[in-house]
C-alpha positions as CSV (number, residue, x, y, z in Angstrom):
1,X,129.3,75.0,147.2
2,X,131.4,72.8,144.9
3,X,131.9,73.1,141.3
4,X,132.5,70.5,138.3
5,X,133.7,72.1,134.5
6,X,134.3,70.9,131.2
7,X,134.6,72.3,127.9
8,X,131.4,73.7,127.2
9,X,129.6,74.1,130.2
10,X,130.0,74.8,134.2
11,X,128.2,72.6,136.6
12,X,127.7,74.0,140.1
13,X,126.4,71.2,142.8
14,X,124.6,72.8,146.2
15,X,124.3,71.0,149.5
16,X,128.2,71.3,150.7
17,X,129.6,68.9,153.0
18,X,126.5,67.0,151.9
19,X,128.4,63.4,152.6
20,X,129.3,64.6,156.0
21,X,126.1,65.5,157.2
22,X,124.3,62.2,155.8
23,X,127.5,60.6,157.9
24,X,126.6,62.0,161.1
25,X,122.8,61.3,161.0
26,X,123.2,57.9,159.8
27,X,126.7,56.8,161.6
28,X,127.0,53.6,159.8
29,X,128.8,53.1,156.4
30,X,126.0,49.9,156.0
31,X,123.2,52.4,155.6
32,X,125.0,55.0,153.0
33,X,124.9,52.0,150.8
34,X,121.5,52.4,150.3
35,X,121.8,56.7,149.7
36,X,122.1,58.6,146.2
37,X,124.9,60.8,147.6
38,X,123.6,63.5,145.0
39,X,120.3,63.0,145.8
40,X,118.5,66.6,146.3
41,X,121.6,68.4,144.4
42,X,120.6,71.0,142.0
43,X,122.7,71.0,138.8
44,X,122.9,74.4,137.6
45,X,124.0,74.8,133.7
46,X,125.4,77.3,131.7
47,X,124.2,76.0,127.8
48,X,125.4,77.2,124.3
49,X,125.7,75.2,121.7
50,X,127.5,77.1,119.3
51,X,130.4,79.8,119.2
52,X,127.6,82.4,117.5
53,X,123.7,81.8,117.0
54,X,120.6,83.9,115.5
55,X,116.9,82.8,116.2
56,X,113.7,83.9,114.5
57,X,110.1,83.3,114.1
58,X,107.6,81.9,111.8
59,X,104.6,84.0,112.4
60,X,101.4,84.4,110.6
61,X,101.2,87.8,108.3
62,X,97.9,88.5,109.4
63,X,98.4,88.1,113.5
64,X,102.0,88.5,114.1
65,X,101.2,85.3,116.5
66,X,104.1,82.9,116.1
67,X,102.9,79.8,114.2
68,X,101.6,76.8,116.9
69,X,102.0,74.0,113.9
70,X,104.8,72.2,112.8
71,X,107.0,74.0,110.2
72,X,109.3,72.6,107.8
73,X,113.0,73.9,107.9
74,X,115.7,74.0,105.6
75,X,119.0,75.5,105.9
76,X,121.5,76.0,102.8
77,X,123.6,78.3,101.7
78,X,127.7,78.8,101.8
79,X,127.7,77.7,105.4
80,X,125.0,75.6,106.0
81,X,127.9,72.9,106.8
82,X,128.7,75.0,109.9
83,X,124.7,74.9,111.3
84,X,123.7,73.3,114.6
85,X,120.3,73.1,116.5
86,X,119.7,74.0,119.8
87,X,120.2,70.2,120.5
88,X,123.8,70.9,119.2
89,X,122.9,68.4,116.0
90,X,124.0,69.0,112.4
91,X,120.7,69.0,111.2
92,X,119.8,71.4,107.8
93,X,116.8,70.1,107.0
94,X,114.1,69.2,109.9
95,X,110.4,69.6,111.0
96,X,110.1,72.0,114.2
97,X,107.0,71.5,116.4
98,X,106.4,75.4,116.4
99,X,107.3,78.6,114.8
100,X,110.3,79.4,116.5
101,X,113.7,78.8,114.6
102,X,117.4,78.6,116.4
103,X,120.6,78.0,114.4
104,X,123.6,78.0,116.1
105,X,126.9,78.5,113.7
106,X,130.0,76.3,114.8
107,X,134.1,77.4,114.1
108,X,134.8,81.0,113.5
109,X,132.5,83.9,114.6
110,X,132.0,86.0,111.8
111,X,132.5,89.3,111.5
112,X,131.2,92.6,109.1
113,X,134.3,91.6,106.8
114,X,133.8,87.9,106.8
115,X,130.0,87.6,107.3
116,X,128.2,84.1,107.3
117,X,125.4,83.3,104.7
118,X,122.5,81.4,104.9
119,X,119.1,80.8,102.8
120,X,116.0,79.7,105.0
121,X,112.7,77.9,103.4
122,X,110.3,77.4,105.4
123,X,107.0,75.7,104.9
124,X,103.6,74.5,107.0
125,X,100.6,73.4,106.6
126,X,97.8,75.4,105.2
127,X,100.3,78.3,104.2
128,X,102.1,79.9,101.4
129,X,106.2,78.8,101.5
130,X,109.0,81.2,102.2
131,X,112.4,82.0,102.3
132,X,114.7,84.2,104.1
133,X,118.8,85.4,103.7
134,X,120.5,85.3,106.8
135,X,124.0,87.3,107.2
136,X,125.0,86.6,110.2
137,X,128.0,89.1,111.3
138,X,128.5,88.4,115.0
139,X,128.7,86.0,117.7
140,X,125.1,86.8,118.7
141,X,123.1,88.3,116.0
142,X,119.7,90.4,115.5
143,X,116.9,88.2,115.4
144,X,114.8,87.4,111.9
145,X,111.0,87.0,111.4
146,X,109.6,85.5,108.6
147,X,105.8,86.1,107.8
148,X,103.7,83.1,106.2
149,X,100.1,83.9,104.7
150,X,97.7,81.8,105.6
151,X,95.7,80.3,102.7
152,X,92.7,80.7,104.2
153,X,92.9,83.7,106.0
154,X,95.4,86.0,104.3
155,X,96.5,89.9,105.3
156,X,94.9,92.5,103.5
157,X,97.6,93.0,101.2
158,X,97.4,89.5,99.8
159,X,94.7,88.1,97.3
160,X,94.3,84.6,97.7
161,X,92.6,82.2,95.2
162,X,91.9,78.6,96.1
163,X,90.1,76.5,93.4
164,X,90.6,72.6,92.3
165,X,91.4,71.6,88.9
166,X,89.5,68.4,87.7
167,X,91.6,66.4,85.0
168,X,90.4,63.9,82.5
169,X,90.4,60.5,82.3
170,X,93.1,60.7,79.9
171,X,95.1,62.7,82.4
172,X,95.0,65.7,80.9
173,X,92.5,68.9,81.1
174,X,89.0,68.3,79.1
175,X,88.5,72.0,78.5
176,X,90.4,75.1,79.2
177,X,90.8,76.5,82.6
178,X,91.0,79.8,83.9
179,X,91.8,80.8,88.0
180,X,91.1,84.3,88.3
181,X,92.7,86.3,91.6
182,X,90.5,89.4,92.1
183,X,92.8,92.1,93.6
184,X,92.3,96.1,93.9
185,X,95.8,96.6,92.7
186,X,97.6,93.7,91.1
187,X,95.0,91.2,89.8
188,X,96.2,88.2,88.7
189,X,95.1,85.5,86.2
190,X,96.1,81.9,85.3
191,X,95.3,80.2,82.0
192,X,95.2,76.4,81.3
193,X,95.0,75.2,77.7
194,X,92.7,72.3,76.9
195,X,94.9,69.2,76.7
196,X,97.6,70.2,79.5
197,X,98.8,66.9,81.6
198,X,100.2,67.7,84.8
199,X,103.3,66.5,86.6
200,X,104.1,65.8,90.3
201,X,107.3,66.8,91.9
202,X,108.8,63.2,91.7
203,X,107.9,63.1,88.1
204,X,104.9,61.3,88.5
205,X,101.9,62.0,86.1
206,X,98.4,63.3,87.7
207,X,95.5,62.3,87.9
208,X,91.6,63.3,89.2
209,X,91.5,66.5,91.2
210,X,94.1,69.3,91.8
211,X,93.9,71.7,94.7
212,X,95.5,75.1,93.1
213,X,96.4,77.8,95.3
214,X,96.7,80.9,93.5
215,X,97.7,84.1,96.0
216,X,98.5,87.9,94.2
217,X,100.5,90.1,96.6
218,X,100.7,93.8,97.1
219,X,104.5,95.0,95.9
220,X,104.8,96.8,99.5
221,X,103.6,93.1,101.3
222,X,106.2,92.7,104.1
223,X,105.3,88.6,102.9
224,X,107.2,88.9,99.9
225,X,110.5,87.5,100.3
226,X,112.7,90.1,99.5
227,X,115.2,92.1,100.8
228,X,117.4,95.1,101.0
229,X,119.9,92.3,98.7
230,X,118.4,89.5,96.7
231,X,120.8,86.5,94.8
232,X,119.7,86.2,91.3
233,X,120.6,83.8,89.0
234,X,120.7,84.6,85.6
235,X,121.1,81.5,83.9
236,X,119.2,79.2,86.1
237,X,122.6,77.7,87.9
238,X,124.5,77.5,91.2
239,X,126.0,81.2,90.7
240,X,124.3,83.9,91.4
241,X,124.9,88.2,91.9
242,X,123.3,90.5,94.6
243,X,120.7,92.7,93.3
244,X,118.2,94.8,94.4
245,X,114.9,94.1,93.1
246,X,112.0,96.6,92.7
247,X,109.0,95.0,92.7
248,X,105.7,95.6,90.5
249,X,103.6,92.3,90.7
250,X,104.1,89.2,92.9
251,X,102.3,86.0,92.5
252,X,102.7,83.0,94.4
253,X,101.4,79.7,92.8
254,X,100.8,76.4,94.7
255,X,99.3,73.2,93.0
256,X,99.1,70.1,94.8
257,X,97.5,66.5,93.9
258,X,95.0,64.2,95.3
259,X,98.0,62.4,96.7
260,X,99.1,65.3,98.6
261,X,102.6,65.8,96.0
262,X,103.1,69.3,94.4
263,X,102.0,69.7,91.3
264,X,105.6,71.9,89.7
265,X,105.2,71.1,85.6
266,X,103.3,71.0,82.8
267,X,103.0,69.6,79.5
268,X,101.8,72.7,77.4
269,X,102.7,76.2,78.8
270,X,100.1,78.1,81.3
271,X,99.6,81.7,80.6
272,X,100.1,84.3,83.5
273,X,98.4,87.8,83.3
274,X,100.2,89.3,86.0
275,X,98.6,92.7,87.3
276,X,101.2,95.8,88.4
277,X,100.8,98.5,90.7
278,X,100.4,101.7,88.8
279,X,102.9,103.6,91.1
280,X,105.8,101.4,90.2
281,X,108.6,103.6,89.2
282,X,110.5,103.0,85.9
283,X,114.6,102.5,87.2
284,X,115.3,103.9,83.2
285,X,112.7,106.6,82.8
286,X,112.4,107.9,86.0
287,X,109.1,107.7,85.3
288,X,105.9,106.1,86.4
289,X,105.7,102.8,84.6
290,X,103.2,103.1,81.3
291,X,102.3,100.6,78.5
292,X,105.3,99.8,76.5
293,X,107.9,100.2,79.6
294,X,110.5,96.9,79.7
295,X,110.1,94.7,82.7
296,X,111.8,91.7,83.6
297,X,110.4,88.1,85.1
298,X,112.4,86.4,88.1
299,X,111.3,83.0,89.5
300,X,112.3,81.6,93.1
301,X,113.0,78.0,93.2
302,X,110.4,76.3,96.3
303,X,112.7,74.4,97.2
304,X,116.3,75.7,97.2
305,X,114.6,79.2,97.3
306,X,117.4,80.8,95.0
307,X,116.0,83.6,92.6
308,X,116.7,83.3,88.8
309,X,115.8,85.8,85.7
310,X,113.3,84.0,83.3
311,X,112.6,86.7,80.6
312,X,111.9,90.3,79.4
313,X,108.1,91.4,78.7
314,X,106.3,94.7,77.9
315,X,104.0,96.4,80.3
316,X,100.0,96.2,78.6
317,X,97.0,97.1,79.6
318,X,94.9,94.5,81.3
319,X,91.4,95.5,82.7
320,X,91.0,98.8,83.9
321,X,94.5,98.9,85.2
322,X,98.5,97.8,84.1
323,X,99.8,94.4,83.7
324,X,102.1,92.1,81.7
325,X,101.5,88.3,80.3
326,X,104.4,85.3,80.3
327,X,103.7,81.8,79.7
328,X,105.4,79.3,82.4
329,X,105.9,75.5,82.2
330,X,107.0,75.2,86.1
331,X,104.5,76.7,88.9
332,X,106.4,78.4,91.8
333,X,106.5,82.3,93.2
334,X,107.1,84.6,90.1
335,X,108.0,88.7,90.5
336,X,107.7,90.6,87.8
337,X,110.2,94.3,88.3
338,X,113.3,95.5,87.8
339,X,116.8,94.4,88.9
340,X,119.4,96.9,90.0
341,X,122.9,95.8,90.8
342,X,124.7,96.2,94.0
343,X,127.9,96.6,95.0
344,X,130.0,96.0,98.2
345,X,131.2,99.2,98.1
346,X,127.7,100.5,98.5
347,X,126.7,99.7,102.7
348,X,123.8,101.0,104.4
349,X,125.1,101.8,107.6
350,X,123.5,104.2,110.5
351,X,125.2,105.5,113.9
352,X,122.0,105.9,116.3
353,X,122.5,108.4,118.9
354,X,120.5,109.0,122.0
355,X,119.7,105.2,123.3
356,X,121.1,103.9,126.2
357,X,124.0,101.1,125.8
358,X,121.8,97.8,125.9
359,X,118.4,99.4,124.6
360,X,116.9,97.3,122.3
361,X,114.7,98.9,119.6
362,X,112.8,97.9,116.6
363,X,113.7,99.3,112.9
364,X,112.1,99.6,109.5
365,X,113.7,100.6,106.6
366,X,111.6,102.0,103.4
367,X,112.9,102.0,100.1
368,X,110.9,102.3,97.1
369,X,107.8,102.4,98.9
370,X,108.8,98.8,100.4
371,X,109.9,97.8,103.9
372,X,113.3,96.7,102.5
373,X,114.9,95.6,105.7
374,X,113.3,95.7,109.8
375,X,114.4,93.9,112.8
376,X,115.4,94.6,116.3
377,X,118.8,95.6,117.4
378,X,120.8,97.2,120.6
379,X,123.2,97.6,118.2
380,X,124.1,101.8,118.3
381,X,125.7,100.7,114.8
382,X,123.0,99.5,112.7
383,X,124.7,97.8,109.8
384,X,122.1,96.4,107.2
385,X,124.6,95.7,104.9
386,X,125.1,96.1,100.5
387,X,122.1,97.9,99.4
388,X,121.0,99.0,95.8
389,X,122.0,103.1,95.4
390,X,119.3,105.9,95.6
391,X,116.6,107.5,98.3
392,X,115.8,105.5,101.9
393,X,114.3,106.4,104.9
394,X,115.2,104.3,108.4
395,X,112.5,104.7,111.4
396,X,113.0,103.7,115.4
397,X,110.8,102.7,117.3
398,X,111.0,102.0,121.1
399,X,109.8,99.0,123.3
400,X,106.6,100.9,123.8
401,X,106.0,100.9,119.8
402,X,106.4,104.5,119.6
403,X,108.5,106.0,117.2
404,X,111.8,107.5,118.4
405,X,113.1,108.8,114.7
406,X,113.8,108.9,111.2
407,X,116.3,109.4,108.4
408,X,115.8,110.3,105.4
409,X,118.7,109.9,102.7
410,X,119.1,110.8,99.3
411,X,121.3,108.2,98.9
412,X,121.2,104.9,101.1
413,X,124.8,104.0,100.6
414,X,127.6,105.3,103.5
415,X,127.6,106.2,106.9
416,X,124.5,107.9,108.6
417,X,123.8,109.3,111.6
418,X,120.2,109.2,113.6
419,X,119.7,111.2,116.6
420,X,116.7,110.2,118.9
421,X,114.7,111.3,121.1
422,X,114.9,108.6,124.2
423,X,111.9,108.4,126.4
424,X,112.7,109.7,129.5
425,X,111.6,108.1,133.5
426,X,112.4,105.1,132.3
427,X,113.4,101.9,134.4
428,X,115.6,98.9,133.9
429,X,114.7,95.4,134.5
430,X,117.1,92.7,135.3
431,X,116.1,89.1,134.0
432,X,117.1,85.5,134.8
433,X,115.7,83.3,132.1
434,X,116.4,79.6,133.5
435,X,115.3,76.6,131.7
436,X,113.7,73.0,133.7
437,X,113.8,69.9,132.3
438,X,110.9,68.6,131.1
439,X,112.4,65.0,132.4
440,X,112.4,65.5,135.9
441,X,116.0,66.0,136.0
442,X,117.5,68.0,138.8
443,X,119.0,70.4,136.2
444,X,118.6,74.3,136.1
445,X,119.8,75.3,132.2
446,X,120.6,78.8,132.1
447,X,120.6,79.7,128.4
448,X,121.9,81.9,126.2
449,X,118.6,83.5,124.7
450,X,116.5,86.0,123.0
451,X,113.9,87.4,124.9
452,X,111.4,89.6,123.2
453,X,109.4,92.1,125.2
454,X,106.6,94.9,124.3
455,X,103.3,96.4,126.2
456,X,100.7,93.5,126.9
457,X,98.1,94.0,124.2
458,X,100.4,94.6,121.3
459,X,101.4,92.7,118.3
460,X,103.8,90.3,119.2
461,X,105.8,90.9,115.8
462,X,106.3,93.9,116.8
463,X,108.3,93.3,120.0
464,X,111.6,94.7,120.9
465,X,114.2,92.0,121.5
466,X,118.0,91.2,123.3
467,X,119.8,88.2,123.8
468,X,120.6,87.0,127.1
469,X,124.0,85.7,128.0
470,X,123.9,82.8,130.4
471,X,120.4,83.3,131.5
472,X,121.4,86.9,132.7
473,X,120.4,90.4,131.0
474,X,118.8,93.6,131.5
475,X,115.8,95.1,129.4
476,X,116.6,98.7,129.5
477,X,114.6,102.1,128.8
478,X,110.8,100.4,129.9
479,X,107.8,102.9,130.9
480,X,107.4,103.1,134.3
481,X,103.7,102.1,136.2
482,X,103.0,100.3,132.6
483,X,102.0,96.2,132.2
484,X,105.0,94.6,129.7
485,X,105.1,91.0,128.9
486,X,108.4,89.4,128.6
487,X,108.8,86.6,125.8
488,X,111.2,83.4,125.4
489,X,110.7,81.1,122.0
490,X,111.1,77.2,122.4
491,X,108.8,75.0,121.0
492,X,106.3,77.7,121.6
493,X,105.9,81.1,123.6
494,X,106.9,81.4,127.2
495,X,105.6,84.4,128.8
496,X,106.4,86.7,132.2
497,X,104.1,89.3,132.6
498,X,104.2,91.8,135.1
499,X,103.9,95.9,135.5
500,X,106.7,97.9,135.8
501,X,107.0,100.6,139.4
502,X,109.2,103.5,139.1
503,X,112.5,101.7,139.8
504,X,114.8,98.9,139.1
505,X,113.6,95.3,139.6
506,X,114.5,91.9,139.5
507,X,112.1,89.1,137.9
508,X,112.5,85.6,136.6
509,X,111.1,83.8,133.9
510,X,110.6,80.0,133.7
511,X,110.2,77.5,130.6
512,X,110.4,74.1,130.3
513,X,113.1,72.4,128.0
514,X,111.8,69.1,125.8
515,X,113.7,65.7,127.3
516,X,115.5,65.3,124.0
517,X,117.6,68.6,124.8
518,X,121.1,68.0,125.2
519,X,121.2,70.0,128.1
520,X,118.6,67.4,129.8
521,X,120.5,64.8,129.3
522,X,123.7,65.4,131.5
């Protein structure tokens, strides 16, 4: 076997003394002009395009089921300079032709004391934008998910609204306009004075019909996009400070013209009566939150998704229930809550004892009633980073979905420790995940990937998931006699599945990389 290196990757050829051979059949130098001396050589390729990498998923809130329709993606942040695809381009801002999301991170891998930060929005057709922090601490980090509601189809913990909103010949409303959200907990309602003209994203007045969107989220909605950390600006600019924020009321507004532009201003202001979930604890009472409690208003911008304060506003009663009211001139995602400032000094950190090196396991952690923070790790160092002081409980759950243990805290900040209870008769699996060209190109690509895997049957979003290090790893701690499915993300879902015996095995799972993959192309 011979071998060819450069910089970045390793080429091995197969078929030695392959010249020789073709010499001795052929004996004459006149017909080896006519041969491809590589012809029937099998390239086999290492590929990583950057020093460190994360990938994710856009998945539908309701299904778990990675999205199968273009998403928009754009990358910003402190080192958004630094971002590559898995093409090895500079791109920040690009349409994907599925729900699965890789950024690779060129120069320095960063580390717990000099982390890389990122802001994700993400958008598609038919559903409700997003937006996601990254931290990115390592060379290969924990994977992200972020869940889009479906307009159409929402969870349960999301109202969703759709209505149109006919304007005048004049350009403006003939008669006020109201878009009601019926909700259990948190319903929400839009007003439109008679008179208001409408304004597109470019600038551009409005005319004829408006599609409105109008969707009212649970506070607990793992939707909302919100973390354990949220930068808030509270004047509106470029800087911002990391705060926790405790949610009440969410509502997520979406306007768009007959010309398909979004509708984002307005010529007079448009009342929102913003419902709250009774439970919401007040931060300064310590109480549950009651008519006359202070609350504060925080927009996200759609497009840079950056959080900013907009103003202070007393809890009323609306209906049967709670609620405050806030006139807006801008339509976006508003949360209504309280802010409570973190600190770097304050890290929510847990040891997990019991696993396996390599196990890979899927975490929540609840704070305030809220999943603040979940993922999947093999990390026995979970470090979820600055975090807002007070109570938190952290649950484990294994690659069978069952729940391995939990911590409870009084206070989330500092070093914890998590003893679990490991499954036991458990087998490994070792995997080679190798990657054919779509092109025809004798080229096997042997990748450095996450592979997610769970029991057939379950929610996909709920898979377990480890990165793979030139096409080679190991998914440790499985169920023996019990049907798994193995998963790889690129430009949709690649699937192995297969039933585990009582011992260790080796399997291989195949997908197909797009022409335009720099790894094709050698």
């Amino acid at each position: 076997m011979k071998s060819r290196e450069n910089s970045s990757t390793r080429i091995f050829i197969k078929g030695s003394a392959l010249l020789l051979t073709l010499t001795l059949l052929l004996g004459s130098c006149n017909e080896l002009r006519n041969l491809d001396p590589l012809e029937g050589v099998t390239y086999k390729l290492n590929y990583k395009p950057a020093n460190s990498q994360i990938q994710g998923l856009i998945v539908d809130a309701k299904t778990g089921q990675s999205l199968t329709i273009p998403i928009q993606v754009t990358i910003l942040g402190r080192d958004a300079n630094r971002v590559v695809t898995f093409d090895g381009k500079a791109q920040t801002a690009y349409s994907s032709p599925k729900g699965d999301v890789y950024i690779g991170l060129k120069g320095d891998v960063p580390t717990t004391q000099a982390p890389a930060e990122l802001r994700l929005v993400v958008d598609a057709a038919g559903y409700i934008p997003s937006a996601k922090e990254l931290r990115l601490t390592k060379s290969l980090n924990d994977p992200f998910i972020i869940r889009l509601v479906k307009e159409a189809d929402p969870p349960q913990e999301v109202s969703v609204k759709q209505d149109q909103i006919r304007l005048g010949t004049n350009a403006t409303l003939p008669a006020n306009k109201e878009i009601v959200v019926a909700s259990a907990s948190v319903p929400t309602i839009l007003q439109f004075p008679e008179g208001t003209g409408m304004k597109d994203e470019k600038g551009n007045a409005v005319t004829g019909t408006v599609a409105a969107t109008v969707a009212a989220y649970s506070p607990g909605s793992t939707s909302i996009p919100v973390g354990l950390t949220t930068p808030v600006s509270q004047s509106g600019g470029n800087s911002t400070a990391n705060v926790a924020l405790h949610i009440a009321g969410y509502t997520s507004v979406n306007l768009t013209s007959s010309s398909g532009q979004s509708v984002t201003t307005f010529s007079k202001p448009i009342l929102i009566k913003m419902g709250i979930t009774p439970d919401f604890q007040n931060k300064t009472t310590g109480q549950r939150v009651q008519v006359g409690d202070a609350l504060s208003v925080y927009r996200r911008n759609e497009k840079s998704g950056v959080w900013s304060f907009v103003q202070d506003v007393k809890v009323e009663a609306q209906g049967s229930g709670l609620g405050v009211s806030f006139p807006v001139a801008h339509f976006t995602d508003y949360a209504v809550g309280q802010a409570q400032t973190t600190s770097s000094a304050c890290q929510a950190v847990w040891t997990i004892q019991g696993l396996a090196e390599g196990y890979a396991y899927r975490y929540e952690l609840v704070q305030d009633g809220r999943i603040k923070a979940s993922g999947t790790s093999v990390d026995q160092t979970l470090t979820l980073g600055e975090a807002g002081q007070g109570p938190a409980d952290l649950m484990i759950y294994g690659s069978s979905g069952s729940l391995l243990g939990k911590s409870s805290v009084q206070n989330i900040c500092g070093n914890h420790v998590l003893s679990v209870s490991a499954p036991q008769g458990t087998v490994n699996i070792n995997f080679t995940v190798r990657g054919a060209c779509e092109n025809g190109k004798n080229i096997e690509v042997y990748p450095t990937v996450l592979v997610r895997y769970g029991k057939q049957g379950a929610d996909p979003s709920t898979f377990v998931g480890t990165t793979f290090e030139n096409g080679q790893g190991t998914l440790v701690g499985l169920e023996s006699n019990t049907a798994y499915e193995a998963r790889v993300d690129y430009e949709g879902t690649w699937t192995e599945q297969f039933t585990t015996g009582t011992g260790a095995e080796n399997r291989t799972l195949t997908y197909v990389l797009k022409s335009h993959t720099e790894a094709c192309k050698q």
